[in-house]
C-alpha positions as CSV (number, residue, x, y, z in Angstrom):
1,X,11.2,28.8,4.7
2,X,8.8,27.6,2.4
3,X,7.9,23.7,2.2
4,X,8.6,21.9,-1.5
5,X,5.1,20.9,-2.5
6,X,6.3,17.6,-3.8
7,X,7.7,15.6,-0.9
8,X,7.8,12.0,-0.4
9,X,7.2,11.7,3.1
10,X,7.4,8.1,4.4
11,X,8.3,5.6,7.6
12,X,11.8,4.2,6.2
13,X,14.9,2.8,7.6
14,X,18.5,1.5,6.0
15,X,16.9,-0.4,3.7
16,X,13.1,-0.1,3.4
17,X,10.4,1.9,3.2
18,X,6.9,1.3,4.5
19,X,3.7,1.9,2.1
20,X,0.3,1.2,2.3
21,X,-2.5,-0.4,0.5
22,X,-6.0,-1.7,1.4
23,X,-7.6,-4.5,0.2
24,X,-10.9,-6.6,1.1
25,X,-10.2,-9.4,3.8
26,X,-9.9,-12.0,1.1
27,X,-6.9,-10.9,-0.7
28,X,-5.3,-9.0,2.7
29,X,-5.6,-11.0,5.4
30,X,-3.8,-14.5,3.2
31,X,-1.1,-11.7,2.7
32,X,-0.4,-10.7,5.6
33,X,-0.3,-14.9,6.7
34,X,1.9,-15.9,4.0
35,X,4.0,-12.9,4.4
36,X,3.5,-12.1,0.0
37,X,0.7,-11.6,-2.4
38,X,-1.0,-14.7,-3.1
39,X,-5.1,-15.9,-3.6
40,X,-6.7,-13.7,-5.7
41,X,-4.4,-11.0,-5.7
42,X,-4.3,-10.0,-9.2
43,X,-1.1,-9.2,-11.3
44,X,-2.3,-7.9,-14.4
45,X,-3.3,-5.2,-12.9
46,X,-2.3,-1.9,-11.8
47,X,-1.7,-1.9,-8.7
48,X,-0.8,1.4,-6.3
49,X,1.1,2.1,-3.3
50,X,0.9,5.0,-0.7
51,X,3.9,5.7,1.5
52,X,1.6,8.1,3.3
53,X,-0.5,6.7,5.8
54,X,-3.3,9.5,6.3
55,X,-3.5,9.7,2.6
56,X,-4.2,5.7,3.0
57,X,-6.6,6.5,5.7
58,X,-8.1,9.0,3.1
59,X,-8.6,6.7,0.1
60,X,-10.4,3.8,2.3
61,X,-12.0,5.7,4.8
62,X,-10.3,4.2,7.7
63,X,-10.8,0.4,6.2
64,X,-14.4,0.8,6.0
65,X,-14.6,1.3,2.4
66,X,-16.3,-1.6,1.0
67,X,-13.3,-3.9,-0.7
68,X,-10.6,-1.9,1.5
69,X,-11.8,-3.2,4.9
70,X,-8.0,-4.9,5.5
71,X,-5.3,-2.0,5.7
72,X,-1.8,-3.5,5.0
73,X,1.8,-1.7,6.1
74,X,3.9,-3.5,3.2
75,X,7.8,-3.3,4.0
76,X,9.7,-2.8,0.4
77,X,13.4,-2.0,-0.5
78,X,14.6,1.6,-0.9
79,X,16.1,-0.1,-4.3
80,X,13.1,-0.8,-5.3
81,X,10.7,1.7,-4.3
82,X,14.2,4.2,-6.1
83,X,14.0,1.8,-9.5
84,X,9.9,2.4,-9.2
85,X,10.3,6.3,-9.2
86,X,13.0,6.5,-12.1
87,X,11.1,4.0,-14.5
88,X,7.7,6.1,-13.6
89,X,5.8,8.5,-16.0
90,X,3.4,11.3,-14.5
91,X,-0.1,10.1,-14.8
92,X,-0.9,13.6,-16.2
93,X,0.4,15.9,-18.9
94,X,1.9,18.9,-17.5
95,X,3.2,21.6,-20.2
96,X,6.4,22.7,-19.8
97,X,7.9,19.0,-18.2
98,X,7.0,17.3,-21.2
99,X,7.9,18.1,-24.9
100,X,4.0,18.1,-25.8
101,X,1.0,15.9,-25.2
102,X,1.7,12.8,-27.6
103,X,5.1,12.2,-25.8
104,X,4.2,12.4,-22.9
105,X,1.3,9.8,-23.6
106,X,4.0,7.4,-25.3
107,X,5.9,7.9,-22.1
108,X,3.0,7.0,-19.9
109,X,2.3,3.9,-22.3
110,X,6.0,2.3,-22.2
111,X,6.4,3.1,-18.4
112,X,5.7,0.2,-15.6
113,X,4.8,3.2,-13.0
114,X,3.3,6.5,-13.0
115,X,3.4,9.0,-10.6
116,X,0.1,11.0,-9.2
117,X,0.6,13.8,-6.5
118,X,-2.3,14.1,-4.8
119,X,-3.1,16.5,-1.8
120,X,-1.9,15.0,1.6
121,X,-4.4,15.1,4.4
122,X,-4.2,16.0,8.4
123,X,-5.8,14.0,10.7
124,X,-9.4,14.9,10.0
125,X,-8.5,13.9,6.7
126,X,-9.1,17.6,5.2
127,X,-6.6,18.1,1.9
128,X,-3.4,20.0,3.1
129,X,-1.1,22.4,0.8
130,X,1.7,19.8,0.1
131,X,1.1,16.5,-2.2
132,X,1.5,13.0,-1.4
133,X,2.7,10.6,-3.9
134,X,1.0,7.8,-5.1
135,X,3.0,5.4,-7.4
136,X,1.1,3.2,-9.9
137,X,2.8,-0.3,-10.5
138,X,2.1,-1.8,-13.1
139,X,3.4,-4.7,-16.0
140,X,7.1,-5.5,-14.8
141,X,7.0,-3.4,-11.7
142,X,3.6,-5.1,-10.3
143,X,6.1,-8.6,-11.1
144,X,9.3,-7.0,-9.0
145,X,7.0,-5.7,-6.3
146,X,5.7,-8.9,-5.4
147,X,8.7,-11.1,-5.8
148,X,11.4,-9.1,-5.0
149,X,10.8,-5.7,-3.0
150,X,8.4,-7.4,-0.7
151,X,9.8,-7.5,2.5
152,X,7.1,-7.7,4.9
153,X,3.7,-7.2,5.0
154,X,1.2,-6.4,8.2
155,X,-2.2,-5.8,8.9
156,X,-2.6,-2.5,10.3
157,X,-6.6,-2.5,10.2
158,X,-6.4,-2.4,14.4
159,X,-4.2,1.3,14.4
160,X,-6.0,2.5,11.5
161,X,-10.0,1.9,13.6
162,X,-8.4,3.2,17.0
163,X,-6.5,6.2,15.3
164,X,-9.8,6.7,13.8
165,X,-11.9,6.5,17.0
166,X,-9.6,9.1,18.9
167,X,-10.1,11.3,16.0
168,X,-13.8,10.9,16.4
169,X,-13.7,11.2,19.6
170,X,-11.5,15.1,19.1
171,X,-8.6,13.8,21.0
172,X,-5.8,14.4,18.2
173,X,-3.1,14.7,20.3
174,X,-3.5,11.0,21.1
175,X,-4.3,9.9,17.5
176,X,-1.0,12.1,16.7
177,X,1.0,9.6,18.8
178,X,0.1,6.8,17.0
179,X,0.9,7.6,13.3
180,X,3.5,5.9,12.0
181,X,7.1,8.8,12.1
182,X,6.6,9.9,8.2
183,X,10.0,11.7,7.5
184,X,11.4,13.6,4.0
185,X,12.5,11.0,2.1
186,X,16.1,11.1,1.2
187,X,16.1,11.3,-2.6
188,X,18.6,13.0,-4.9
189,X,16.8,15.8,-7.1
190,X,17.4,13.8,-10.5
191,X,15.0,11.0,-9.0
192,X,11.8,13.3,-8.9
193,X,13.2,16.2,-11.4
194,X,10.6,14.1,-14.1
195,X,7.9,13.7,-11.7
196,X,7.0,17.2,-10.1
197,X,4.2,18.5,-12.1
């Protein structure tokens, strides 16, 4: 059976769902400590969240990506990751899911999230055929995330270097072991009908 090319896959339980960011040491590490955003963690900003962690891996080079040295698991309701992905906008026009070009880009200017699928990566970090989401937070969202979906937030900098070393090292069966258990996430179609470009 052929595999949906737009999957969420994601570490999630009852009521969360784990997804990643990096940051430098400066604003990560006084996050992780005080348990929320704080310091010079900036809110005007967009701000975007991976629920993949290899795609994570991919985007900051392990945390050795100058400014994404810290690598932080952040623990966030399903409600509001759910609310995130029904107020979101594709990033990029795709015929045929929207009208035409100008209302898609008043979509994409009203929304507080947008929606990029991205190829998701295997261990050696090479692109794979199905896309990983990456959800753009911005405006009220960026507000919500860090006041009220926020559950928990860890520094995972330690798994992400030794994953890495095994990897480098060829021994992927070991690396395999300690990814976080990424599973389909349960969504109904209507959630992610707007989103599949």
């Amino acid at each position: 059976m052929e595999q949906p090319q737009h999957v969420i896959r994601a570490a999630y339980a009852e009521s969360t769902i784990t997804v990643y960011q990096a940051y430098s040491p400066e604003i990560g590490l006084p996050a992780v400590r005080e348990g929320h955003f704080a310091g010079g963690w900036k809110r005007d900003r967009m701000t975007w969240i991976k629920p993949s962690f290899l795609w994570m891996m991919y985007r900051c080079g392990w945390g050795t990506k100058a400014g994404q040295e810290t690598v932080l698991s952040v623990e966030i309701s399903r409600a509001g990751f759910e609310w995130a992905l029904r107020h979101a906008c594709l990033s990029s026009y795709v015929r045929g899911l929207h009208p035409d070009r100008a209302t898609w880009q008043r979509q994409l200017k009203r929304a507080p999230t947008r929606v990029q699928w991205d190829p998701e990566r295997d261990l050696r970090l090479r692109p794979l055929p199905c896309r990983s989401l990456q959800l753009g937070l911005s405006g009220e969202a960026v507000r919500r995330y860090a006041d009220e979906w926020t559950v928990a937030i860890r520094d995972v900098t330690p798994l992400a270097h030794e994953v890495h070393a095994l990897v480098s090292a060829g021994d992927l069966t070991s690396a395999a072991r300690l990814l976080p258990q990424e599973h389909s996430y349960p969504l109904g179609d209507e959630l992610l009908a707007h989103l599949r470009g």
